[in-house]
TORPA-4810 file (N, C-alpha, C, O; in nm, 3 decimals):
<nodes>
NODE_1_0.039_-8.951_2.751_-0.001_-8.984_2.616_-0.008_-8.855_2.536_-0.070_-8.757_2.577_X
NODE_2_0.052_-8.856_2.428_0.030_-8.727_2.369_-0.075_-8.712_2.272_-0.060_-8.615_2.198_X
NODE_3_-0.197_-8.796_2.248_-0.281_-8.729_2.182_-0.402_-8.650_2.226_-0.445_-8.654_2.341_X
NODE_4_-0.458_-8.577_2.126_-0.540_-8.519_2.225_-0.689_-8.621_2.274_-0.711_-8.636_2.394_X
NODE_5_-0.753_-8.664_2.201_-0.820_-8.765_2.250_-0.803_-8.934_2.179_-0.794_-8.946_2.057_X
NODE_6_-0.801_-9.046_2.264_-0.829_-9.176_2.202_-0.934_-9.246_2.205_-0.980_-9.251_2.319_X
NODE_7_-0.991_-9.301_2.132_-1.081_-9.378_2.196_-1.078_-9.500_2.244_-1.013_-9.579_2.175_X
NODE_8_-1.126_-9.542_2.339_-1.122_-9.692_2.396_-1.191_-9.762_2.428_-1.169_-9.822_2.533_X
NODE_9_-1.338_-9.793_2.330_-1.446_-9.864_2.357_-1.465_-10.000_2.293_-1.364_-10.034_2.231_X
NODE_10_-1.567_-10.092_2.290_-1.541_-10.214_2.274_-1.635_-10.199_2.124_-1.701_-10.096_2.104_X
NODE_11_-1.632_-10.319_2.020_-1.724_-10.319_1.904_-1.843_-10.297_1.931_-1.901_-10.222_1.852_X
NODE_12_-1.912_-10.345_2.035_-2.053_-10.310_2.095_-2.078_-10.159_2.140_-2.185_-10.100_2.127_X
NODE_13_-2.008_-10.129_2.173_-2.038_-9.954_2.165_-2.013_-9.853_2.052_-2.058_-9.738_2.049_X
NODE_14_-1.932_-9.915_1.957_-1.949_-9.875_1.807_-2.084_-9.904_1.716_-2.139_-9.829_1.635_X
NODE_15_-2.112_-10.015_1.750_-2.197_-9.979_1.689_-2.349_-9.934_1.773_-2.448_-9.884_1.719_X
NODE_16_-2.337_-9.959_1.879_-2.451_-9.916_1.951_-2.460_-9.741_1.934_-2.560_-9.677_1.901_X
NODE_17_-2.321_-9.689_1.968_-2.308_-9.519_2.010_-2.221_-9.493_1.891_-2.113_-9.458_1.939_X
NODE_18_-2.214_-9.492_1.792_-2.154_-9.501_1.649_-2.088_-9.307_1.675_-2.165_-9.214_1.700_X
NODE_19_-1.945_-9.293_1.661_-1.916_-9.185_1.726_-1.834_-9.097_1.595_-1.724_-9.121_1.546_X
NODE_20_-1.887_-9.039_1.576_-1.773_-8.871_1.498_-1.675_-8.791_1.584_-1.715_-8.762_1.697_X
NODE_21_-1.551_-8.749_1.546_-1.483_-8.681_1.620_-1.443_-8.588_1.533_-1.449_-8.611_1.412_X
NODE_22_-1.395_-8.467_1.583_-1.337_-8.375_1.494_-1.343_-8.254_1.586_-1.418_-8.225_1.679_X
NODE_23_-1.175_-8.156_1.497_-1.178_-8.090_1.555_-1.202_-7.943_1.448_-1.188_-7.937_1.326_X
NODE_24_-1.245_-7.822_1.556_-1.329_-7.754_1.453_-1.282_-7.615_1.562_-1.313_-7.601_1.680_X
NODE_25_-1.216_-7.544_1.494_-1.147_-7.413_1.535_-1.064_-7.477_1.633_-0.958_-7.536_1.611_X
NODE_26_-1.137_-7.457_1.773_-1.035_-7.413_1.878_-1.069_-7.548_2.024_-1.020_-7.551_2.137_X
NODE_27_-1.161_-7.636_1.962_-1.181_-7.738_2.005_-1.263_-7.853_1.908_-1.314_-7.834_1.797_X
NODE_28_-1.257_-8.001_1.999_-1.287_-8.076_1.927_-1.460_-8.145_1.994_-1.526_-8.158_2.096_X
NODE_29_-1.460_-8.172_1.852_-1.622_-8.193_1.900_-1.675_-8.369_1.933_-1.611_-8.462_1.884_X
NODE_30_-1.731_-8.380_1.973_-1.737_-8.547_1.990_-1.939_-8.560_1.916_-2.040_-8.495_1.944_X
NODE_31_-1.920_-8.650_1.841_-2.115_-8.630_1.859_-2.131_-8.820_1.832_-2.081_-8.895_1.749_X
NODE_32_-2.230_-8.846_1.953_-2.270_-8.996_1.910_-2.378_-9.017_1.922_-2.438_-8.985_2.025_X
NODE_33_-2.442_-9.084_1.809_-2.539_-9.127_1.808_-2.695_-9.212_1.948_-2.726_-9.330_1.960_X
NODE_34_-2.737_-9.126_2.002_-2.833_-9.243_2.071_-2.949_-9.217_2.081_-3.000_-9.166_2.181_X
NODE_35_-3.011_-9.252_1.973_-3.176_-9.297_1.929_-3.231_-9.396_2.057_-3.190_-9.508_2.090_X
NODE_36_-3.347_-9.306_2.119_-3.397_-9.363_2.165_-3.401_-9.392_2.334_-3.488_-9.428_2.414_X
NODE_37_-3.223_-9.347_2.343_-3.187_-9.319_2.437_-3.294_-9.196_2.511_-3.350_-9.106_2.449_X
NODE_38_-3.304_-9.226_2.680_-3.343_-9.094_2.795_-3.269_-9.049_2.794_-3.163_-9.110_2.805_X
NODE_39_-3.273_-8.889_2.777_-3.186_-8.773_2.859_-3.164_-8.814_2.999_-3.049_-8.818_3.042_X
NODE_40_-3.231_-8.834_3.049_-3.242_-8.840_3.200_-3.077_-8.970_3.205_-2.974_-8.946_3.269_X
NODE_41_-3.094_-9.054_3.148_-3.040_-9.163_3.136_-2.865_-9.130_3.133_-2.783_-9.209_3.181_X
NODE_42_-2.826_-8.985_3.060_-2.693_-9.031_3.042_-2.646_-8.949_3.131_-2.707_-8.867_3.200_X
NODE_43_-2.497_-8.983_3.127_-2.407_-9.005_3.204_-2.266_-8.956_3.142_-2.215_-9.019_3.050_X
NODE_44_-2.199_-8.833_3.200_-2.090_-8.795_3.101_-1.991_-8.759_3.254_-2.008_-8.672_3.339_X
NODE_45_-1.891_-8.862_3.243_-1.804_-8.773_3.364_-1.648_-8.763_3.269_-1.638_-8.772_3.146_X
NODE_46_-1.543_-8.744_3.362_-1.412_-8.719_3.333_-1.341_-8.774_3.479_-1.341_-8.703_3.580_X
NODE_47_-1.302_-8.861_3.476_-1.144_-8.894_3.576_-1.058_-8.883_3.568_-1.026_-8.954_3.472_X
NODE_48_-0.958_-8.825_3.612_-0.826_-8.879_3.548_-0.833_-8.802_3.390_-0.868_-8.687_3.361_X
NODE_49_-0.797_-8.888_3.324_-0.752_-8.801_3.159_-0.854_-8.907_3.067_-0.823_-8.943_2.954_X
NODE_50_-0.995_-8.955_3.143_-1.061_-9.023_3.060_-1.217_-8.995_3.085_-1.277_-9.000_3.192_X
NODE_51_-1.266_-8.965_2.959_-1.389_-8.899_2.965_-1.488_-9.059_2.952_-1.448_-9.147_2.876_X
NODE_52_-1.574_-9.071_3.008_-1.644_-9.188_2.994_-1.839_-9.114_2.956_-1.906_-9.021_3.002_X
NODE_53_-1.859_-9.204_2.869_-1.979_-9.175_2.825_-2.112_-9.274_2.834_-2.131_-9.364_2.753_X
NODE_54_-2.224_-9.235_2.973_-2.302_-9.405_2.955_-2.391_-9.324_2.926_-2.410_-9.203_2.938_X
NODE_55_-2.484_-9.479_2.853_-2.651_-9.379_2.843_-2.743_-9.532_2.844_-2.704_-9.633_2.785_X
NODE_56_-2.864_-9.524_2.919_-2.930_-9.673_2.890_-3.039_-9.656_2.785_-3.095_-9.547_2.775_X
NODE_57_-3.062_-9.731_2.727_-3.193_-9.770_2.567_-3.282_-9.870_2.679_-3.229_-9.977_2.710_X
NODE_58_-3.389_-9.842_2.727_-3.465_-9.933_2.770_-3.531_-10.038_2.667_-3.543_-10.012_2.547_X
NODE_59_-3.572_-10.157_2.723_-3.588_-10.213_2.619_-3.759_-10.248_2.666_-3.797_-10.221_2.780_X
NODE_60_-3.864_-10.318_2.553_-4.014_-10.336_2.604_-4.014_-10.440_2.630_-3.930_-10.524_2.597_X
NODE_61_-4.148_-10.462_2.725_-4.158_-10.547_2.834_-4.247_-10.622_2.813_-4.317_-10.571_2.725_X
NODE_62_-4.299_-10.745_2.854_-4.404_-10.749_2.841_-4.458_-10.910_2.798_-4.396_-10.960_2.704_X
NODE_63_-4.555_-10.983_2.851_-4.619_-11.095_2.877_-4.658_-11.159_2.759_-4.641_-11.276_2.723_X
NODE_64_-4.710_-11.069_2.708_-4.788_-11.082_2.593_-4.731_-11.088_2.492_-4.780_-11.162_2.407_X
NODE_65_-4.608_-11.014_2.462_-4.477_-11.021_2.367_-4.426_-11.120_2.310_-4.382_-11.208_2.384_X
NODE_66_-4.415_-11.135_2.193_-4.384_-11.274_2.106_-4.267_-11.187_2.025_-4.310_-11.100_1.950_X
NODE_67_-4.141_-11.202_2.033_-4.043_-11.108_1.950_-4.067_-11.151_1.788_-4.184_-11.189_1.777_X
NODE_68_-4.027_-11.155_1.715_-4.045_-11.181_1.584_-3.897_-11.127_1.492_-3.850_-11.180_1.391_X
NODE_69_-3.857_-11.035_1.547_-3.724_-10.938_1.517_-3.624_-10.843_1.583_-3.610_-10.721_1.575_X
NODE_70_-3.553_-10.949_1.658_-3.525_-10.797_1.758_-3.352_-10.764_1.720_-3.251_-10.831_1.739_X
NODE_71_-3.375_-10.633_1.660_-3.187_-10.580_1.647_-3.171_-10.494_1.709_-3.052_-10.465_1.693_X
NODE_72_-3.222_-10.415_1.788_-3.207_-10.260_1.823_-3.113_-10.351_1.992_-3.144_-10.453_2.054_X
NODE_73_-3.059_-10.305_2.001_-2.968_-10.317_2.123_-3.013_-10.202_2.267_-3.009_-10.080_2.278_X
NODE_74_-3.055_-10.317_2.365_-3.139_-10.252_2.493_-3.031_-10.269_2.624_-2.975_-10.375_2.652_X
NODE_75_-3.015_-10.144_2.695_-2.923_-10.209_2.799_-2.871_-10.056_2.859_-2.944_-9.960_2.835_X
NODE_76_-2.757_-10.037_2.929_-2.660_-9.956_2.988_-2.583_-9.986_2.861_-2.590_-10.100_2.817_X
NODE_77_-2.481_-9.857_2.770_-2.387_-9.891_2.694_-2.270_-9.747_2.727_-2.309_-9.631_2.739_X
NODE_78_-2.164_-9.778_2.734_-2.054_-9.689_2.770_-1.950_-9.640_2.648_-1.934_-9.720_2.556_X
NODE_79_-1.905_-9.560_2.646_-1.781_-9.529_2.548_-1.711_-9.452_2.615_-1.754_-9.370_2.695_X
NODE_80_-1.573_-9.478_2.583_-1.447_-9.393_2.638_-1.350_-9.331_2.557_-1.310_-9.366_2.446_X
NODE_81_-1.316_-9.229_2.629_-1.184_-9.140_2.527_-1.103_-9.079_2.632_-1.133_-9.015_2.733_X
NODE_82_-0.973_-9.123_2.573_-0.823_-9.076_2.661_-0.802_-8.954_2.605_-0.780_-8.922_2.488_X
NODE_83_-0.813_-8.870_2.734_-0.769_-8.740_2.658_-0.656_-8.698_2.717_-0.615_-8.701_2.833_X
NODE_84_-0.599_-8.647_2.586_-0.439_-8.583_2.616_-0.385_-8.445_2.638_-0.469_-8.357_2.619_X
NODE_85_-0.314_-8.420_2.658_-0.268_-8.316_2.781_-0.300_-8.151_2.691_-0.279_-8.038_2.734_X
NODE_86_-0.357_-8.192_2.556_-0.420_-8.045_2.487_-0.538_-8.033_2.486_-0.585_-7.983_2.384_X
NODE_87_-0.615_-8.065_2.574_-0.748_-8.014_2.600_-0.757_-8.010_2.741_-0.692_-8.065_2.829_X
NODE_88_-0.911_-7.884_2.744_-0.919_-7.823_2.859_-1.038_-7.921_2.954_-1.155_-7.884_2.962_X
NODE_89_-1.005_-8.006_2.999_-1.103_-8.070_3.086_-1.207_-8.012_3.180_-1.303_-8.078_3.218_X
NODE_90_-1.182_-7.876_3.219_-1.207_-7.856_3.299_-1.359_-7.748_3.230_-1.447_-7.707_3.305_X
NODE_91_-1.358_-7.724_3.090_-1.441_-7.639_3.010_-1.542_-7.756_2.891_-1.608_-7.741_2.788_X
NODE_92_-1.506_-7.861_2.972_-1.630_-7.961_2.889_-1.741_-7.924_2.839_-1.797_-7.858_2.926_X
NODE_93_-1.787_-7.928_2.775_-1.962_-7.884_2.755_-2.040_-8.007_2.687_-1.968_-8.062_2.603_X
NODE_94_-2.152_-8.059_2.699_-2.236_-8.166_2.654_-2.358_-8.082_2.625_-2.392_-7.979_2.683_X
NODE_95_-2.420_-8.144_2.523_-2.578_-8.152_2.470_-2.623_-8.254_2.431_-2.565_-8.353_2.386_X
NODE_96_-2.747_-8.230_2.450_-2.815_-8.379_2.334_-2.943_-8.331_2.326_-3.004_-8.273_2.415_X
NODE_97_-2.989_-8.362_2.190_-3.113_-8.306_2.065_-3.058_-8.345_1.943_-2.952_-8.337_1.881_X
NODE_98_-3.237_-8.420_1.928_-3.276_-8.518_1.825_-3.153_-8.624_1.833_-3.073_-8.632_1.740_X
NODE_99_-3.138_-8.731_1.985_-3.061_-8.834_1.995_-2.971_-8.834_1.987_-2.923_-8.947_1.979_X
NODE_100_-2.871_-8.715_1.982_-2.730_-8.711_1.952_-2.684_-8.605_2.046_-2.721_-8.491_2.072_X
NODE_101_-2.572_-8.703_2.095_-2.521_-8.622_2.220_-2.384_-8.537_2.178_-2.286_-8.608_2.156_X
NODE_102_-2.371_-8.423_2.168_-2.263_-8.355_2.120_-2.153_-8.300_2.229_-2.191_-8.209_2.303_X
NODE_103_-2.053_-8.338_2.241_-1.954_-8.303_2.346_-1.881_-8.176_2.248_-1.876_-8.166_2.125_X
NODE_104_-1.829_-8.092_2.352_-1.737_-7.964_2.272_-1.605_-7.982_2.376_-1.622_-7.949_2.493_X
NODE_105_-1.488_-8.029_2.338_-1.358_-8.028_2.435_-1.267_-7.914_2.374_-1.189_-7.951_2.287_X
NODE_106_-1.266_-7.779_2.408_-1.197_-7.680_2.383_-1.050_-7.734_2.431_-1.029_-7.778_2.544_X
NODE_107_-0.942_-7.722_2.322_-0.804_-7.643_2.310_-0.751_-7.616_2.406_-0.801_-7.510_2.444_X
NODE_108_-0.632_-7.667_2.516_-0.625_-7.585_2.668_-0.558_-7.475_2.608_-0.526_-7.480_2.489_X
NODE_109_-0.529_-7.351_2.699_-0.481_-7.260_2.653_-0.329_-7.265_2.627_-0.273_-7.203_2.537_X
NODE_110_-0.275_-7.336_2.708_-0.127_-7.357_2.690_-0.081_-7.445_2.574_0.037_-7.454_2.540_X
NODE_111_-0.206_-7.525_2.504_-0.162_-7.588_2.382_-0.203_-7.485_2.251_-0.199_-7.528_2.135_X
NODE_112_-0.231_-7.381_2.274_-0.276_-7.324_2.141_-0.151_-7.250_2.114_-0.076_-7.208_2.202_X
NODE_113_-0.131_-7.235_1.970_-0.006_-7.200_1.874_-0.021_-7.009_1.945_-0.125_-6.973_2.000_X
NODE_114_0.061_-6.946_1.933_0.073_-6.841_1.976_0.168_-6.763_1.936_0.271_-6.828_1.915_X
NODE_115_0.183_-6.608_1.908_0.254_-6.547_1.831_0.394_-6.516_1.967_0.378_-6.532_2.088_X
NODE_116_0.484_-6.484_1.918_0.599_-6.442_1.989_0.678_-6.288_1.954_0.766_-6.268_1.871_X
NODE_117_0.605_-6.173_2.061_0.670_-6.082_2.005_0.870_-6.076_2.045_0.939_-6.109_2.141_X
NODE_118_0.888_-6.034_1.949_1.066_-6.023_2.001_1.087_-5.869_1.997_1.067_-5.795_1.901_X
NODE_119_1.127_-5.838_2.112_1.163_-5.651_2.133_1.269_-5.647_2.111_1.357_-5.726_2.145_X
NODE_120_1.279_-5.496_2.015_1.435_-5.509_2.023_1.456_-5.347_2.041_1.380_-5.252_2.064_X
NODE_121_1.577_-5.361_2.022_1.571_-5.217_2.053_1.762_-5.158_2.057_1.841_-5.253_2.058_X
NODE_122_1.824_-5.020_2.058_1.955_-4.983_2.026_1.975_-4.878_2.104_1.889_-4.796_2.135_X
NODE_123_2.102_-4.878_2.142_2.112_-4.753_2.204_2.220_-4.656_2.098_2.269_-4.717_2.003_X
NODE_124_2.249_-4.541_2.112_2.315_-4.456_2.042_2.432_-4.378_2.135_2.407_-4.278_2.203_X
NODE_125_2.528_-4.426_2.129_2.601_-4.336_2.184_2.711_-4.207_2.126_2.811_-4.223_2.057_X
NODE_126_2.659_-4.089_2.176_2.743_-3.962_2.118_2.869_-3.918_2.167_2.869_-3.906_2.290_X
NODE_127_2.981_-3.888_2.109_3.079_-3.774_2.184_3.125_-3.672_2.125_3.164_-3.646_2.011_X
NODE_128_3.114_-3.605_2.242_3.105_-3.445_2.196_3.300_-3.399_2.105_3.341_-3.330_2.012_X
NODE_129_3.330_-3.448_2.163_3.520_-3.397_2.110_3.571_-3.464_2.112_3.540_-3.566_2.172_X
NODE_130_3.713_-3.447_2.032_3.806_-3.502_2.038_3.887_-3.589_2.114_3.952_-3.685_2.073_X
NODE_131_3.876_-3.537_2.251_3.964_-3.596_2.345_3.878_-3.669_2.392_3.945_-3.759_2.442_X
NODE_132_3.752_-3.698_2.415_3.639_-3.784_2.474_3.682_-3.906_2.386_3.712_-4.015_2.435_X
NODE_133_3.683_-3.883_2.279_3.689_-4.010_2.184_3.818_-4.106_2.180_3.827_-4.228_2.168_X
NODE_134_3.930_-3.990_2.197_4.030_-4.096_2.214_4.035_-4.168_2.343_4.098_-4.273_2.355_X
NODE_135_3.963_-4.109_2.448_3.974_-4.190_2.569_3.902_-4.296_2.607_3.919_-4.402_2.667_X
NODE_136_3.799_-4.225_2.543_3.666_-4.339_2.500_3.663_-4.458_2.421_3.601_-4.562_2.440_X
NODE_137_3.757_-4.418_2.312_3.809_-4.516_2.173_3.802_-4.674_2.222_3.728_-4.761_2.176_X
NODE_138_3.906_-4.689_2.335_3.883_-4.814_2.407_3.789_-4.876_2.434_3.769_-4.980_2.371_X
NODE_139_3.702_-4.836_2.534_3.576_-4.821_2.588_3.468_-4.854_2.485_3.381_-4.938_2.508_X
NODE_140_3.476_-4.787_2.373_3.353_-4.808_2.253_3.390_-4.946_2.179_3.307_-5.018_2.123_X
NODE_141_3.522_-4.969_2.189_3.517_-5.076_2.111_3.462_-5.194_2.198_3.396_-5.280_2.140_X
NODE_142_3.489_-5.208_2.360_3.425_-5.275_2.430_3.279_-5.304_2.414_3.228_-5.413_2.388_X
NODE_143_3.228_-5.204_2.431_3.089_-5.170_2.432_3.040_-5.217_2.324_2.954_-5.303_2.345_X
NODE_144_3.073_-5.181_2.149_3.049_-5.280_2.026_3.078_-5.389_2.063_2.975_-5.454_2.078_X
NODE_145_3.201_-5.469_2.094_3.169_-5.587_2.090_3.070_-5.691_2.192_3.051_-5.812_2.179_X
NODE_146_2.998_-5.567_2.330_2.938_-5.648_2.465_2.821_-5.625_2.325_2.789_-5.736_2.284_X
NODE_147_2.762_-5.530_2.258_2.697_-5.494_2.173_2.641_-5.647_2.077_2.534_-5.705_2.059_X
NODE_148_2.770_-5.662_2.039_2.738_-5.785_1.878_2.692_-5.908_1.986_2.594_-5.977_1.957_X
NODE_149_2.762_-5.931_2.107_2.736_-6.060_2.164_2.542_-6.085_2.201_2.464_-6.177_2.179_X
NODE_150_2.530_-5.957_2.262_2.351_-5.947_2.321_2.327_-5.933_2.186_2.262_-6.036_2.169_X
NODE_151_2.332_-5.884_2.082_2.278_-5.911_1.943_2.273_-6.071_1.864_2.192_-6.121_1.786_X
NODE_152_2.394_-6.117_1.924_2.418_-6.272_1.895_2.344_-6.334_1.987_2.297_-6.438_1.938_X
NODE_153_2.312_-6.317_2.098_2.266_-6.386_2.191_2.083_-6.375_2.162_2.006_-6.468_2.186_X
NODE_154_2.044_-6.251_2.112_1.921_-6.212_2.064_1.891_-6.305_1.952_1.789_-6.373_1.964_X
NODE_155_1.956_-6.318_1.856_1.948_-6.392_1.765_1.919_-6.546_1.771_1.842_-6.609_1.699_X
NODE_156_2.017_-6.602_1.895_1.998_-6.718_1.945_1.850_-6.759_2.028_1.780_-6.860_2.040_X
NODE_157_1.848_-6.659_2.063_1.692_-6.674_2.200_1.567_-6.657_2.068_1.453_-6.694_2.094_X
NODE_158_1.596_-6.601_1.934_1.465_-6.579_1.890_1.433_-6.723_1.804_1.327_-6.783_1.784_X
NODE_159_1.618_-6.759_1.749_1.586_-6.957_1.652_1.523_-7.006_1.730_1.410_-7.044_1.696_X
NODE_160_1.583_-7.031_1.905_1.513_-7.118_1.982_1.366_-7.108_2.008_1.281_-7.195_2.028_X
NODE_161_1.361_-6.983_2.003_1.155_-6.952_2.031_1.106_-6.989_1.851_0.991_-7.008_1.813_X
NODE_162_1.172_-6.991_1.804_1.121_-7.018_1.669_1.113_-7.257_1.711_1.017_-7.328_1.739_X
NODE_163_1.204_-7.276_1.699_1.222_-7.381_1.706_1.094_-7.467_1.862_1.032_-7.573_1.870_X
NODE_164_1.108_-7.371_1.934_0.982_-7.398_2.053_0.857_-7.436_2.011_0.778_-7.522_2.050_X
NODE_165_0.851_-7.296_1.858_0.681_-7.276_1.845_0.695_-7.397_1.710_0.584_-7.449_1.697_X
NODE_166_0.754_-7.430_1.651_0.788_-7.536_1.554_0.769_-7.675_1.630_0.682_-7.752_1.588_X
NODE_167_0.833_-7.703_1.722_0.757_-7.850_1.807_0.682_-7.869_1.870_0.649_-7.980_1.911_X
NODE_168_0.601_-7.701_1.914_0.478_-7.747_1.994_0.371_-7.755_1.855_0.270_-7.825_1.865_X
NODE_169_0.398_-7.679_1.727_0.258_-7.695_1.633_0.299_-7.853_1.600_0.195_-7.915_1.575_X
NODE_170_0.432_-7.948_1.590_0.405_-7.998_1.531_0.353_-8.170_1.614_0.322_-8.280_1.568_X
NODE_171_0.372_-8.098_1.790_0.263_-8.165_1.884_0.130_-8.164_1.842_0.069_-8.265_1.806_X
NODE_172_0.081_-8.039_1.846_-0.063_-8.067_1.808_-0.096_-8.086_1.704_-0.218_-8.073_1.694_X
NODE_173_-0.018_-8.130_1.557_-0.078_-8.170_1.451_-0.046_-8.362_1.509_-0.107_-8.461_1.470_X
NODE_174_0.029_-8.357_1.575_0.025_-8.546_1.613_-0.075_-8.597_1.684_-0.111_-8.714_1.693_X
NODE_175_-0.140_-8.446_1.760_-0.265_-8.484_1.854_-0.396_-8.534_1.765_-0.479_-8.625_1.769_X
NODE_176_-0.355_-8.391_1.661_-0.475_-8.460_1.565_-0.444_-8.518_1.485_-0.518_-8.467_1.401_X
NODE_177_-0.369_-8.617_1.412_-0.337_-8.716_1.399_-0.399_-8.822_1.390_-0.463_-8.887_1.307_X
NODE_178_-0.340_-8.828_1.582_-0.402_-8.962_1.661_-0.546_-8.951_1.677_-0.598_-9.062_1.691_X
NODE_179_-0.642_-8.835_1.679_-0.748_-8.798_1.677_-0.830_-8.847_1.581_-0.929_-8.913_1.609_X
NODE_180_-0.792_-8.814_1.445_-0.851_-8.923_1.315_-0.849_-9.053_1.348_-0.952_-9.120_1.354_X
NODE_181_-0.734_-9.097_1.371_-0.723_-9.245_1.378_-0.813_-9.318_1.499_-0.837_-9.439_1.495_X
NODE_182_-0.856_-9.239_1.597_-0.940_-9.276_1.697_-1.067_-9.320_1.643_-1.157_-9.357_1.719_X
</nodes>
């Protein structure tokens, strides 16, 4: 899948764990809502290329209890996100304070945009006299033209690294993309 994360939870975990995504420098941040929710309670793993998120809301108990209004939603509730092959799974980080659990999914390194130096470089060749040159004459013209080809061929290797770094940025602008739309 090429985005970087999807989500795949049901209407009941929208609105129970009501979720923000975004990405912010060099990773993307996840933050969802859970009022009320135990720390103790949640639950953040990764399998596979899917991060799963539980947390339980206990709900009150009790004999004496006559409900009168009940909306707050009590239970185990889960949310999921497919993550795609530009983030680093393995550098997850979670928090949670004041009910909101904030995930940070850093950028893998092999998806970040990156500069390409191209070396170049000439050689100079001298001759001392006359007779070097006419014997040489041959020879140099060889040499210019093995010359223009590794210059042509330089030229070719730098479009293609141009054209490389052109479809991998315009991978990760589809990652985030699909990222909004999650």
């Amino acid at each position: 899948m090429s985005s970087a994360l999807e989500s795949l939870s049901s209407a009941t975990a929208h609105r129970v764990m009501p979720m923000d995504l975004y990405r912010e420098g060099e990773s993307f941040k996840v933050r969802l809502d859970l009022p009320g929710v135990d720390p103790a309670s949640l639950d953040v793993d990764v399998e596979d290329k899917t991060l799963t998120v539980r947390a339980e809301r206990a709900g009150v108990a009790g004999e004496d209890i006559q409900w009168l209004t009940r909306e707050r939603s009590t239970g185990t509730f889960a949310r999921q996100l497919t993550l795609g092959r530009s983030v680093d799974v393995e550098n997850i980080k979670a928090d949670f304070a004041d009910g909101v659990l904030t995930l940070t999914i850093p950028v893998a390194e092999e998806a970040k945009p990156r500069k390409i130096e191209v070396a170049h470089s000439s050689e100079t060749h001298q001759v001392d006299n006359e007779a070097e040159k006419s014997e040489h004459g041959s020879a140099e013209q060889s040499e210019d033209s093995a010359d223009k080809k590794i210059e042509d061929g330089s030229s070719e290797k730098a479009e293609h690294g141009t054209a490389e770094q052109a479809e991998h940025k315009a991978e990760v602008k589809a990652d985030e993309r699909e990222l909004v739309s999650a």
